[in-house]
C-alpha positions as CSV (number, residue, x, y, z in Angstrom):
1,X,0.0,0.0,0.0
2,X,1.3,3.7,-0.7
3,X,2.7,5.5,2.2
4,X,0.3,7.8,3.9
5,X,2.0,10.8,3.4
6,X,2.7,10.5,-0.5
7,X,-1.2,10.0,-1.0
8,X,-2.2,12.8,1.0
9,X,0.5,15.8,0.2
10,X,1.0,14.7,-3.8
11,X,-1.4,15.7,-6.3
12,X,-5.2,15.3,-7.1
13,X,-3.8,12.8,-9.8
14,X,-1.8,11.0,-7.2
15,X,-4.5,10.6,-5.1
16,X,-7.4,9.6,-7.6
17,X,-4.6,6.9,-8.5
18,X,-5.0,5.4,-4.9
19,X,-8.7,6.4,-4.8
20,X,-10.1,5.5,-8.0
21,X,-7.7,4.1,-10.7
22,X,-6.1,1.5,-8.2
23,X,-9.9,0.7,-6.0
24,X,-8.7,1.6,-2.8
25,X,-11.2,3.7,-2.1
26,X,-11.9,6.0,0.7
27,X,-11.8,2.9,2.7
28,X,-8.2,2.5,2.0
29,X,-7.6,5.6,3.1
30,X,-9.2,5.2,6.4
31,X,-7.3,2.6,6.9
32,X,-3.8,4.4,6.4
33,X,-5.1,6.1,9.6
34,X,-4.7,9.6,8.4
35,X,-4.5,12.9,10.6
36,X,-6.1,15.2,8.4
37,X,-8.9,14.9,5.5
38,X,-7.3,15.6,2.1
39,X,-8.0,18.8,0.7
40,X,-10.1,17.2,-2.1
41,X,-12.6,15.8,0.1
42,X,-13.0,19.3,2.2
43,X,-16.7,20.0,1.4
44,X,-17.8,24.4,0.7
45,X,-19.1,25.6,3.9
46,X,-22.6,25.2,2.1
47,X,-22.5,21.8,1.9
48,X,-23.1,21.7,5.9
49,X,-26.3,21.5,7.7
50,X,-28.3,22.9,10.2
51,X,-29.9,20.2,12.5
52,X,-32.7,20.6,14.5
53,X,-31.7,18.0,17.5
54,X,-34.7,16.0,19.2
55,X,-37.0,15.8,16.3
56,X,-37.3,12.8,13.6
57,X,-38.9,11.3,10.9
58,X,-42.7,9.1,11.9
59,X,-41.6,5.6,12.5
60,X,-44.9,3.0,11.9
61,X,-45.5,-0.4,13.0
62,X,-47.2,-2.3,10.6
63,X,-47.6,-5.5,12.8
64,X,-51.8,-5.0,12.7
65,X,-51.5,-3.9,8.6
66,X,-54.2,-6.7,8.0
67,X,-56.7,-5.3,10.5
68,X,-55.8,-1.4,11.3
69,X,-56.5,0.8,8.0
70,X,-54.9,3.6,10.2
71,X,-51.5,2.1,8.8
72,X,-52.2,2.3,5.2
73,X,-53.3,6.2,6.6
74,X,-49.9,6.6,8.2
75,X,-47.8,5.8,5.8
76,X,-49.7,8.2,3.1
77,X,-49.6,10.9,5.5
78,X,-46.0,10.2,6.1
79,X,-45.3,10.3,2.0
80,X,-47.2,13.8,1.6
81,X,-45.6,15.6,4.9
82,X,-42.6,14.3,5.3
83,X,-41.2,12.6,2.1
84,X,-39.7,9.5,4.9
85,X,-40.8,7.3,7.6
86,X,-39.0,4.5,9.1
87,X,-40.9,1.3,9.5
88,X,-41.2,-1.9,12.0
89,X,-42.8,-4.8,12.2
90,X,-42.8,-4.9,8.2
91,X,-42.3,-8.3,7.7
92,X,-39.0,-8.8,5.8
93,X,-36.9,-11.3,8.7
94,X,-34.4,-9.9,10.8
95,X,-31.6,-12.7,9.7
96,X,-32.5,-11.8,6.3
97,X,-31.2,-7.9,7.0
98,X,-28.5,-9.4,9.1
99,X,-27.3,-11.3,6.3
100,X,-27.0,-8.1,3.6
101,X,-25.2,-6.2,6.2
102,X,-22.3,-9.2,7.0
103,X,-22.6,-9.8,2.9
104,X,-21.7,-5.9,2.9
105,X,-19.1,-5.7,4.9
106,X,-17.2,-8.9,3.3
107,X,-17.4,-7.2,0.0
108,X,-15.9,-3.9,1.4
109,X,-13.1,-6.2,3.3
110,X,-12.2,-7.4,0.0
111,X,-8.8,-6.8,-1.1
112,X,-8.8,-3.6,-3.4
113,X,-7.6,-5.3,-6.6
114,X,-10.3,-7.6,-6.2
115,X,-13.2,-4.5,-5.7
116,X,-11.6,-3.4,-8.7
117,X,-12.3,-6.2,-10.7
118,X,-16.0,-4.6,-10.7
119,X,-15.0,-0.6,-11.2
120,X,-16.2,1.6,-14.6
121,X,-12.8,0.4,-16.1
122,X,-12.9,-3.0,-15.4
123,X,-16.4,-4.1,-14.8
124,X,-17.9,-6.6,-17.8
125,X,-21.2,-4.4,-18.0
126,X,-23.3,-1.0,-16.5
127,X,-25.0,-3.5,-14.6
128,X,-22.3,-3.8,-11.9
129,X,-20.2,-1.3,-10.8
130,X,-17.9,-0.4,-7.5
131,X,-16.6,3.3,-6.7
132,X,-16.3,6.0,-4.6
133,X,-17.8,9.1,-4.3
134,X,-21.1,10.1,-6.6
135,X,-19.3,11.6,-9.7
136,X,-15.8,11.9,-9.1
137,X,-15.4,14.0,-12.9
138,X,-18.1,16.4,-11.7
139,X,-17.7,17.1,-8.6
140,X,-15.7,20.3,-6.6
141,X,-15.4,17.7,-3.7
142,X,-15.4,14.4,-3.4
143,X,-17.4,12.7,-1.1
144,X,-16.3,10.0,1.8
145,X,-18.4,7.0,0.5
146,X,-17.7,3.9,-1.6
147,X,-20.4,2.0,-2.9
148,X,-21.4,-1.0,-5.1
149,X,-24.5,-0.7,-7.3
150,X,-26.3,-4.0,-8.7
151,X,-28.9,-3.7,-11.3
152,X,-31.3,-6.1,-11.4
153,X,-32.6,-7.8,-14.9
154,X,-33.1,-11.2,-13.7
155,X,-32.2,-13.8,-11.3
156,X,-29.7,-15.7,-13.9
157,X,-28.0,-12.4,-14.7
158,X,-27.1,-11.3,-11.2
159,X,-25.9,-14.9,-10.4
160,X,-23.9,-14.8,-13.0
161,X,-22.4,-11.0,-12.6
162,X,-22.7,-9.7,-9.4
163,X,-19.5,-10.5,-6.8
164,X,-20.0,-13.9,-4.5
165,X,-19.1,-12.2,-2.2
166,X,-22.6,-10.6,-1.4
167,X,-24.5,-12.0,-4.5
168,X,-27.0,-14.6,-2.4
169,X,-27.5,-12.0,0.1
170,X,-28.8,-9.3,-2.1
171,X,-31.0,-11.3,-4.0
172,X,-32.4,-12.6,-0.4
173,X,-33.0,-9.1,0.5
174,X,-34.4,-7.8,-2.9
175,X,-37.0,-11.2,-3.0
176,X,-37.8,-10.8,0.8
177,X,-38.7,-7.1,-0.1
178,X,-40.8,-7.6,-2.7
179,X,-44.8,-7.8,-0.9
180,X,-43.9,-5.1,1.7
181,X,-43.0,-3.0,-1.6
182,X,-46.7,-3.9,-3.0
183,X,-48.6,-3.3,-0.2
184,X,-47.1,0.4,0.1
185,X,-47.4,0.9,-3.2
186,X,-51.3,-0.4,-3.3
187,X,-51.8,1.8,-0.3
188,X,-50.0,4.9,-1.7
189,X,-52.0,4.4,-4.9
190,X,-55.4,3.9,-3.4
191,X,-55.1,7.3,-1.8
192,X,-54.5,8.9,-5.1
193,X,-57.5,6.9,-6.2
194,X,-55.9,4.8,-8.8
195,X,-57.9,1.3,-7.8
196,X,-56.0,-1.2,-9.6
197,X,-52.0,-0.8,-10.6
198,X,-52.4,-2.6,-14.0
199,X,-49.1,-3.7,-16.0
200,X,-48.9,-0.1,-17.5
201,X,-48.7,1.2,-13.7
202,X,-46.5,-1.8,-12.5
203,X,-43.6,-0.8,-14.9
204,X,-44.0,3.0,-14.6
205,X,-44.1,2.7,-10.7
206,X,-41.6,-1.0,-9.8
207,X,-40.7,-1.9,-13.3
208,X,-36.8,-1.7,-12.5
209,X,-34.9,-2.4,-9.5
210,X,-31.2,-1.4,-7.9
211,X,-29.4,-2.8,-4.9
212,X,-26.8,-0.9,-3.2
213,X,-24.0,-1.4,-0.9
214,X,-22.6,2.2,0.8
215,X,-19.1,2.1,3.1
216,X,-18.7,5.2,4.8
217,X,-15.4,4.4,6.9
218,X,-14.5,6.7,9.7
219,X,-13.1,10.1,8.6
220,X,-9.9,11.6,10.2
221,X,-12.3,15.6,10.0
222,X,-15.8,14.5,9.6
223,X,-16.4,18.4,10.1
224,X,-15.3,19.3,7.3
225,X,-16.3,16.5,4.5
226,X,-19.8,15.1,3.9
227,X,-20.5,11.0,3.5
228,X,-23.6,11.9,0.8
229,X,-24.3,15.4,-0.4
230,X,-27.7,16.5,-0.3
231,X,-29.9,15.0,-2.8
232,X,-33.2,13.4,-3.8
233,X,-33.7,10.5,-5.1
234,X,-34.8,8.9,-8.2
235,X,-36.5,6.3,-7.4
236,X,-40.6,5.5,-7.0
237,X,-39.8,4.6,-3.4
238,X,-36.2,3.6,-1.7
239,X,-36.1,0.8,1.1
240,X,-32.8,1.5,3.3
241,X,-31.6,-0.8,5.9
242,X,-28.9,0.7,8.2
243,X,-26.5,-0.2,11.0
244,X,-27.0,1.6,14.1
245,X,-24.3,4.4,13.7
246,X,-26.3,6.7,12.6
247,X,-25.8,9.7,10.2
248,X,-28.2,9.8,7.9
249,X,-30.7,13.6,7.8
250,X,-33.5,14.7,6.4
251,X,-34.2,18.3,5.2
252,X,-37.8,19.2,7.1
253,X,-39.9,22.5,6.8
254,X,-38.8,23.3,3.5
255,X,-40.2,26.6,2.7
256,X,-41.6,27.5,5.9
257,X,-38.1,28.4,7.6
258,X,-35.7,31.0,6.2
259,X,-32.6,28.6,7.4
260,X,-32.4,24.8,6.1
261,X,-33.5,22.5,8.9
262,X,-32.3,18.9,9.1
263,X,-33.2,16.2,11.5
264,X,-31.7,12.9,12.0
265,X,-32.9,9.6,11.3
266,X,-32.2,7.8,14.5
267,X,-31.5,3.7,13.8
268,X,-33.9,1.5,15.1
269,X,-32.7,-2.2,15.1
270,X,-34.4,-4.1,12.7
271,X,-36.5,-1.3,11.0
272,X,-36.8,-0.2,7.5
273,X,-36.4,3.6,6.5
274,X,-38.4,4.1,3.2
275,X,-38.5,7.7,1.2
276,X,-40.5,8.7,-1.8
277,X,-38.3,9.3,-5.0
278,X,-38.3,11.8,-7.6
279,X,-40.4,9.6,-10.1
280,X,-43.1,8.7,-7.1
281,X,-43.6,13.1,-6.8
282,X,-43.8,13.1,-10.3
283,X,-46.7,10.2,-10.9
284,X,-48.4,11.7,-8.1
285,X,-48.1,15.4,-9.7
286,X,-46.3,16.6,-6.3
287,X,-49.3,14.7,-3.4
288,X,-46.3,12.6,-2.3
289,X,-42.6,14.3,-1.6
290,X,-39.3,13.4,-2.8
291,X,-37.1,15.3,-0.2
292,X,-33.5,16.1,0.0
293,X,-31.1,14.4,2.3
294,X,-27.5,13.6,3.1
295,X,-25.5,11.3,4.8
296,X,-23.1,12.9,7.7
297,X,-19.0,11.6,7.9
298,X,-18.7,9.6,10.9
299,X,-15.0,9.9,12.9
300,X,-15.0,7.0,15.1
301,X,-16.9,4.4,13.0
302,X,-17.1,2.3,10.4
303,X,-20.9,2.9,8.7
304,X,-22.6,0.9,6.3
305,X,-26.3,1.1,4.8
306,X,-28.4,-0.7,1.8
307,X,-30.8,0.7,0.0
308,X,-33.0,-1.1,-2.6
309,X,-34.0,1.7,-5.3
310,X,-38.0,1.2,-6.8
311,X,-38.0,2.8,-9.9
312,X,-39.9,2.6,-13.2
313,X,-38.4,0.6,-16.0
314,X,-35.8,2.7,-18.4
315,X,-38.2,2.6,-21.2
316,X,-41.2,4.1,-19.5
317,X,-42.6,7.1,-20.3
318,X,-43.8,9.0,-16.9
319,X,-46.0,12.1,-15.9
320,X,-48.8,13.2,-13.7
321,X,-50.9,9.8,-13.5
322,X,-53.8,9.8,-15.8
323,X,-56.5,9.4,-12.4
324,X,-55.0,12.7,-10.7
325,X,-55.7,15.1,-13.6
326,X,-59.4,13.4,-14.4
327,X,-60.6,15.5,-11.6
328,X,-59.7,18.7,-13.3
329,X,-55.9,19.2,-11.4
330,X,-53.6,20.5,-13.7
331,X,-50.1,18.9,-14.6
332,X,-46.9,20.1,-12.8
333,X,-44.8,18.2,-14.8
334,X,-44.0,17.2,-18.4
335,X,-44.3,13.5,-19.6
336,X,-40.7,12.3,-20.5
337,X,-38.4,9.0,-20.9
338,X,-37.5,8.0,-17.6
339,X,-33.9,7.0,-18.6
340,X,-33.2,10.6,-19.9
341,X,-34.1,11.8,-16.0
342,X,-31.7,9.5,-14.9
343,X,-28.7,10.1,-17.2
344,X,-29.4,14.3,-16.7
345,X,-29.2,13.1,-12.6
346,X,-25.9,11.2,-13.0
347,X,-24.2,13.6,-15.3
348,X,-23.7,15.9,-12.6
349,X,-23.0,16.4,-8.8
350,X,-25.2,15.9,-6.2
351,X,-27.5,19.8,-6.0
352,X,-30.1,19.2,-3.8
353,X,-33.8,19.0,-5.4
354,X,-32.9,20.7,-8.8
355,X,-32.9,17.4,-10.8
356,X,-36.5,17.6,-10.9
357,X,-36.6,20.9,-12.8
358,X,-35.8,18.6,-15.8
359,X,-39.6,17.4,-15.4
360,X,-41.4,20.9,-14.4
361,X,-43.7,22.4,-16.5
């Protein structure tokens, strides 16, 4: 491994090298037990956050979903207020989410030539990829995260692609998932009146699925760096599973404050944190809110979370859902190819909400 001190005081090449080229990740450079962040990971003082301490995000039991329609109520409340709620008793088993999370940290234990093998230079297709940061060629500062995204086609296709290292576990997760993802959708869509989610609906709303793995090793100045920047998501809904070390915040009260207020998503073992995506605001012509968020750097621990992305398929088309303007409600947003929202939300860095400008009206 390099020597700590000719990663950190060499170049922005030298360090990408390490970083990126050779997949050592940020995780390598935790490891070289650094004293200071290097300069390309210090975050503009705007990338910080004001928290609000003691307040939270709802957190629902859905143990008595069968028999208490005050759930179904819950959660769509939750989707139009807040954006997030965290959820127990939902049904997906506890040694199924202890499995992803082992299966996560085994990848990230790997040795870095063997992450590599699965990088944007080496990787066999799109559908696999390991990195670090969002969008390294994009971005003022980097941010302290690796990751591995797996996109789902089928069953054969992941066995057959995705590292062994977590492969079984994933798909465990993803298929455990799959009715506590129906039944929120059903309930999300009932409230917007839409009765039945034929296979038009399915696609536009679940027709594609992502899976992935986030490392977020301690940070020598967590102060000064930021593990995700603020963003929204593109998904329909995300399902993330984290450990319990917290750092993970939510942007509240947008609008009705003149500062940015954040609160924190306090871990709850065993439990379920689900968010409305950028696609889910859209279908829903702006009833359900896609919120920004952000993941704070952590300096005495190791932090890992999963989240399963629901989004439409590539190929859909998507707008305001045909049953919310029948009652006279004009559109707030265009009708466009989903895959052209999510190639203008890669292209860039993270910037809050203002992906979903690209869909406005």
């Amino acid at each position: 491994m390099a020597p700590a001190m000719a990663v950190v005081d060499n170049t922005s090449s030298d360090l990408n090298n390490f970083v990126i080229n050779q997949g050592n990740g940020v995780k390598g450079l935790s490891d070289l037990n650094l004293k200071s962040l290097p300069k390309q990971f210090v975050q503009p003082k705007e990338a910080l956050i004001n928290v609000i301490p003691q307040q939270s995000i709802p957190v629902i039991d859905m143990s008595n979903w069968e028999n208490d329609p005050k759930i179904a109520q819950s959660i769509c409340k939750a989707a139009e207020e807040f954006g997030f709620f965290q959820l127990v008793n939902h049904g997906v088993p506890l040694e199924v989410l202890d499995g992803v999370q082992n299966a996560t940290h085994r990848f990230f234990g790997l040795p870095a030539a063997e992450k590599n093998k699965f990088s944007k230079d080496f990787s066999s297709t799109n559908n696999v990829r390991y990195g670090t940061s969002f969008s390294p060629d994009s971005e003022k500062a980097l941010e302290w995260k690796d990751y591995l995204s797996l996109f789902y086609v089928s069953e054969d296709e992941a066995s057959s692609i995705w590292p062994a290292a977590c492969r079984d576990e994933c798909l465990e997760y993803m298929k455990k998932s799959e009715l506590l993802c129906t039944k929120l959708m059903t309930a999300l869509m009932e409230n917007l009146n839409v009765k039945v989610i034929d296979q038009t609906k399915e696609s536009q709303l679940m027709g594609s699925k992502r899976i992935n793995l986030n490392y977020y090793p301690k940070c020598p100045n967590p102060n000064l760096t930021i593990g995700v920047g603020r963003h929204s998501d593109v998904s329909s809904l995300t399902f993330l599973l984290q450990d319990q070390i917290g750092g993970l915040y939510v942007r509240v009260n947008e609008g009705k404050s003149e500062e940015d207020e954040w609160v924190h998503v306090n871990p709850i073992k065993g439990s379920l944190v689900i968010n409305v995506g950028d696609a889910l605001q859209i279908l829903s012509n702006g009833r359900y809110r896609s919120v920004e968020h952000c993941v704070i750097a952590s300096g005495s621990k190791n932090r890992i979370s999963i989240p399963i992305f629901i989004n439409p398929k590539p190929t859909d088309v998507i707008g305001p859902l045909p049953e919310i303007l029948a009652t006279g409600e004009k559109p707030k947003y265009k009708n466009f190819l989903y895959s052209d929202y999510v190639k203008h939300f890669f292209r860039k860095a993270h910037d809050g909400k203002k992906t979903v400008a690209f869909a406005e009206i």
